[in-house]
DRENTORKOL-3810 file (N, C-alpha, C; in nm, 4 decimals):
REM DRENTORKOL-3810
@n.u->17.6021; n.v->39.5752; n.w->12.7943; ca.u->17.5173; ca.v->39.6918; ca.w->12.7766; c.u->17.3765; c.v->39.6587; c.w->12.8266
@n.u->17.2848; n.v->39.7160; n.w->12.9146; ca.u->17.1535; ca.v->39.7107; ca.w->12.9612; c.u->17.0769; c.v->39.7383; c.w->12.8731
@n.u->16.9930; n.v->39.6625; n.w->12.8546; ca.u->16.8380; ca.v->39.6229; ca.w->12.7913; c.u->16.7477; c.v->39.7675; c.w->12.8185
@n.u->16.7248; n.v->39.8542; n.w->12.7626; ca.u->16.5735; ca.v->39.8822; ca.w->12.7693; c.u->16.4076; c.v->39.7678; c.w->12.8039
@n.u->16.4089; n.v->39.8362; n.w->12.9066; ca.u->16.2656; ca.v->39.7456; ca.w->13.0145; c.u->16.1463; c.v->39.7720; c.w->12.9281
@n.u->16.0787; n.v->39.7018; n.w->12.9531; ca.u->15.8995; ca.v->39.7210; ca.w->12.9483; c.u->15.8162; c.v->39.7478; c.w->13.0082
@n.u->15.7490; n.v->39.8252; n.w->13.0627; ca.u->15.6791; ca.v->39.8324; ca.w->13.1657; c.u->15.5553; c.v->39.7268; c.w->13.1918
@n.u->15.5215; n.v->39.6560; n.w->13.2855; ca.u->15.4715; ca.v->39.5334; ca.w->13.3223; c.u->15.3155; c.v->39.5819; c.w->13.2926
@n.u->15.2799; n.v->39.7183; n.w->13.2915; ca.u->15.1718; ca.v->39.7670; ca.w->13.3373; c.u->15.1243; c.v->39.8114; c.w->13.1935
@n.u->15.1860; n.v->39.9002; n.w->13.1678; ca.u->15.1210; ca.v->40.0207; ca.w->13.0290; c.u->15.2402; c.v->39.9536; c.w->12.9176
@n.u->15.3289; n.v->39.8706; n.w->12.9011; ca.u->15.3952; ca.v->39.8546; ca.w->12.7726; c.u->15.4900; c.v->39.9597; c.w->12.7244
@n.u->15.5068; n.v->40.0795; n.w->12.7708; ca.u->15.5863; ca.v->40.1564; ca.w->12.7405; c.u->15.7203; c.v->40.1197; c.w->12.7545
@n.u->15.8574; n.v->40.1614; n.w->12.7144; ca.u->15.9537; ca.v->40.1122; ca.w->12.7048; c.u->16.0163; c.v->40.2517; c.w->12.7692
@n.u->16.1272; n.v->40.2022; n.w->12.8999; ca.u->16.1995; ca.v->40.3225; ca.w->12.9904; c.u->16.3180; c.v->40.2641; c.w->12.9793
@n.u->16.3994; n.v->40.3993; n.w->12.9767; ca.u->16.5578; ca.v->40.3400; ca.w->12.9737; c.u->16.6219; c.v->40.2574; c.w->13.0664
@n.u->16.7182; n.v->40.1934; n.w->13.1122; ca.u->16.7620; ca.v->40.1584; ca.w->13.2476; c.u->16.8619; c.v->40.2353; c.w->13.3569
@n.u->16.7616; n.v->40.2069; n.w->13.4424; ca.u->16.8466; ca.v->40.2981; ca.w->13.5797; c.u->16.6823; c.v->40.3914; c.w->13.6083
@n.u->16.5765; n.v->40.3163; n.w->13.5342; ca.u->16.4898; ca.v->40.4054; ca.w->13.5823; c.u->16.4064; c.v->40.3006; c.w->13.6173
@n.u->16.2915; n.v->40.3528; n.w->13.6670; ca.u->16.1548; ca.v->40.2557; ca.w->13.6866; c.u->16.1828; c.v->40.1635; c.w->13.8246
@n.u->16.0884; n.v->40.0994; n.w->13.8517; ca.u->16.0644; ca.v->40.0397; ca.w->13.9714; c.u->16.0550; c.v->39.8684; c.w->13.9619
@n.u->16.1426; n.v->39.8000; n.w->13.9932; ca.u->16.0884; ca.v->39.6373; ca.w->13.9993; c.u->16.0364; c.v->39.6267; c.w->14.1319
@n.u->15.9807; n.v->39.5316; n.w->14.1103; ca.u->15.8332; ca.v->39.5172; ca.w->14.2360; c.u->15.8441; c.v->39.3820; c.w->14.1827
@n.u->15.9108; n.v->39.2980; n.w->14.2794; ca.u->15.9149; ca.v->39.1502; ca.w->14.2978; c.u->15.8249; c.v->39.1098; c.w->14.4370
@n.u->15.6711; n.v->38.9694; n.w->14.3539; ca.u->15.5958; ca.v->38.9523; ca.w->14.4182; c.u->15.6198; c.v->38.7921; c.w->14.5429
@n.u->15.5502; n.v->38.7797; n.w->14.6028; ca.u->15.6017; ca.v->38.7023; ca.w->14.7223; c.u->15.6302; c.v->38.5535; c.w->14.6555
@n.u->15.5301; n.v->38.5170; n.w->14.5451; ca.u->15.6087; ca.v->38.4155; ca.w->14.5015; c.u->15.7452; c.v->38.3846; c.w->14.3661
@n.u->15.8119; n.v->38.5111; n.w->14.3810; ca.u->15.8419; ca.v->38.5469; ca.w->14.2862; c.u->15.8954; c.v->38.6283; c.w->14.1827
@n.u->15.7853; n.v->38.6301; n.w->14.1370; ca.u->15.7427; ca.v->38.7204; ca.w->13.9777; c.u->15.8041; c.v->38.8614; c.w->13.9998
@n.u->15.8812; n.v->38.8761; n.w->13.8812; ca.u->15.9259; ca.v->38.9810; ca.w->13.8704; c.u->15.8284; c.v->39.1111; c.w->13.7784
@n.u->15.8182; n.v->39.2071; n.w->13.8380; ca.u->15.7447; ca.v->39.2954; ca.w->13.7218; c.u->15.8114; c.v->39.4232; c.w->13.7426
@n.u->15.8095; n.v->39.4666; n.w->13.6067; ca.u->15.9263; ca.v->39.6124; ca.w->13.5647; c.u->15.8138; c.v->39.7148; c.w->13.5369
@n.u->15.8165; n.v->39.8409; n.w->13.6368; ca.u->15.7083; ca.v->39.9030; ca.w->13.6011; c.u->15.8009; c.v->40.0622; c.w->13.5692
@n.u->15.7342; n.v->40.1397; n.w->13.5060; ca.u->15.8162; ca.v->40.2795; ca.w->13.4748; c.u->15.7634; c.v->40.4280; c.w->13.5562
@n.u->15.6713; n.v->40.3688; n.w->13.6021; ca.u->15.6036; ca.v->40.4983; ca.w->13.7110; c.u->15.5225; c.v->40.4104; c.w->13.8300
@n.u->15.5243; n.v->40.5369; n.w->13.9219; ca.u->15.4156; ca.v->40.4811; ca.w->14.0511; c.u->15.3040; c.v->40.4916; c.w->13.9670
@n.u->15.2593; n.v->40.5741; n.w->13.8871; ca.u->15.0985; ca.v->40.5388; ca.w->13.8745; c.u->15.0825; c.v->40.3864; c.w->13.8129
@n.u->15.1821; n.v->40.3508; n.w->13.6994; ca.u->15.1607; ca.v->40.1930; ca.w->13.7092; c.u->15.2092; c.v->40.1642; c.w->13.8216
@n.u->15.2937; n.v->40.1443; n.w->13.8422; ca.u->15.2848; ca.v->40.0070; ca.w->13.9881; c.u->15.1705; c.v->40.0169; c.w->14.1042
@n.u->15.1129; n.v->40.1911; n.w->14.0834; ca.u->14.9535; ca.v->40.1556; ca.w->14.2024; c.u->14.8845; c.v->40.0880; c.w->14.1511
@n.u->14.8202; n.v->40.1415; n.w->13.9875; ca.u->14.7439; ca.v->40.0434; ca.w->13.9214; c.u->14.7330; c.v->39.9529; c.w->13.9254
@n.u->14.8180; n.v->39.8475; n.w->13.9280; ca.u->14.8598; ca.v->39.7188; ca.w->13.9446; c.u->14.8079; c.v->39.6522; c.w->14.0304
@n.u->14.9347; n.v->39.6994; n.w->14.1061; ca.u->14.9361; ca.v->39.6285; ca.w->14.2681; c.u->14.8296; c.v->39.6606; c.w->14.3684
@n.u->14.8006; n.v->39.7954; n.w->14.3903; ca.u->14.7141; ca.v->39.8317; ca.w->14.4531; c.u->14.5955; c.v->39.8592; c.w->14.3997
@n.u->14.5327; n.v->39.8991; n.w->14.3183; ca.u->14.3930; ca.v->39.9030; ca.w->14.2602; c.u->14.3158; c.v->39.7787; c.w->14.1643
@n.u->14.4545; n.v->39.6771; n.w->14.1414; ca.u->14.4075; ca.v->39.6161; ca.w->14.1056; c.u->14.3193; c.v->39.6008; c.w->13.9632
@n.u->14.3302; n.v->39.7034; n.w->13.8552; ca.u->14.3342; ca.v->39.7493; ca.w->13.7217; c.u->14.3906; c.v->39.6733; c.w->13.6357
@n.u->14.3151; n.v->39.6342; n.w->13.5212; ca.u->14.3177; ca.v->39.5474; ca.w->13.4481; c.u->14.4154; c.v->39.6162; c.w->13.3081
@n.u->14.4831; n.v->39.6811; n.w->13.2762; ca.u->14.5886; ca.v->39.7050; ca.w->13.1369; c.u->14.4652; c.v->39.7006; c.w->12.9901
@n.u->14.4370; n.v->39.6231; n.w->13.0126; ca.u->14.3635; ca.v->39.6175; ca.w->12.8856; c.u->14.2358; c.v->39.6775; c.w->12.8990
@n.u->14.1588; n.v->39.7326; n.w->12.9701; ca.u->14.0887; ca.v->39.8297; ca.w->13.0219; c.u->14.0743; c.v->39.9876; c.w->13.0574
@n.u->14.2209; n.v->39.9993; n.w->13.0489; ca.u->14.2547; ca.v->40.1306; ca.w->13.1048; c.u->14.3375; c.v->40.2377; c.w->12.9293
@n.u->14.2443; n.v->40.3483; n.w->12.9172; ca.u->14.2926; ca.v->40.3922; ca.w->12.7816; c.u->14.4523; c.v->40.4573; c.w->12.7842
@n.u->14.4662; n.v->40.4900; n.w->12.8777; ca.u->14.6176; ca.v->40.5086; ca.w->12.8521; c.u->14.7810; c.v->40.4013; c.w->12.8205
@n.u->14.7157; n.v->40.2844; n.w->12.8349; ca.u->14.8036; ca.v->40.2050; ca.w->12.8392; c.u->14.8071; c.v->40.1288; c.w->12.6193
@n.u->14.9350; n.v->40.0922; n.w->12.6474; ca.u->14.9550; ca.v->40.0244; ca.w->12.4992; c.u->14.8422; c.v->39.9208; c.w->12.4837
@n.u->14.8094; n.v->39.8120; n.w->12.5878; ca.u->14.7567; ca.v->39.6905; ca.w->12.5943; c.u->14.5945; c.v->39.7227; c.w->12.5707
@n.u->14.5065; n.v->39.8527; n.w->12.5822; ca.u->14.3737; ca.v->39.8773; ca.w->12.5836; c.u->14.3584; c.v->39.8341; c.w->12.4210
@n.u->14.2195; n.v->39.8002; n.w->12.4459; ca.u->14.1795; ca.v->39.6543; ca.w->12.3335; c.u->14.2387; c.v->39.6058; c.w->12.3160
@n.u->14.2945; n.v->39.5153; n.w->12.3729; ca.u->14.4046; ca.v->39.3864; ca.w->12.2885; c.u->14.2936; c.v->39.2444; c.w->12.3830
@n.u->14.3233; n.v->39.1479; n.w->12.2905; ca.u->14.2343; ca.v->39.0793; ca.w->12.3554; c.u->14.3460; c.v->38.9897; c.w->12.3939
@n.u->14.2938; n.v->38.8454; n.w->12.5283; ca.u->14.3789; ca.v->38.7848; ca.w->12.6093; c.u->14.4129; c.v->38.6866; c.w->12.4873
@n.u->14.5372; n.v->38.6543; n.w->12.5112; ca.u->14.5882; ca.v->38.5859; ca.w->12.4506; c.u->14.5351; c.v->38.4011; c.w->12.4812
@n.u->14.5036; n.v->38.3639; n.w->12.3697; ca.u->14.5011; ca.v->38.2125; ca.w->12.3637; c.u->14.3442; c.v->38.1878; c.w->12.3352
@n.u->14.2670; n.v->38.3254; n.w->12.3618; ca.u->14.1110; ca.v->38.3316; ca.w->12.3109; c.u->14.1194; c.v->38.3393; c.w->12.1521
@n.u->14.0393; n.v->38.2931; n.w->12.1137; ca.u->14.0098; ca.v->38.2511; ca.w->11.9654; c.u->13.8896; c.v->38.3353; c.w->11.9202
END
């Protein structure tokens, strides 16, 4: 049975058979659930924890104290 994804971008959770993987040149896999995340991302270069629509806005980086 397939996993429900995460989206790499905003944290939202999309069923499977949807959304976009966007595997990077060395690599890295990232599961995104719309083009507006994967532009964000990839192309604008937008930080998740910055942006109010996403789950991750205020969360602070992990491993800061």
């Amino acid at each position: 049975m397939p996993k429900p994804r995460h989206c790499s971008f905003c944290g939202n959770e999309f069923p499977p058979g949807t959304g976009i993987m966007y595997v990077k040149n060395d690599g890295t896999t990232l599961w995104f659930c719309s083009s507006k995340c994967r532009k964000s991302s990839t192309k604008l270069k937008r930080d998740s924890r910055k942006v109010r629509w996403t789950k991750y806005f205020g969360k602070e980086e992990r491993g800061k104290a």
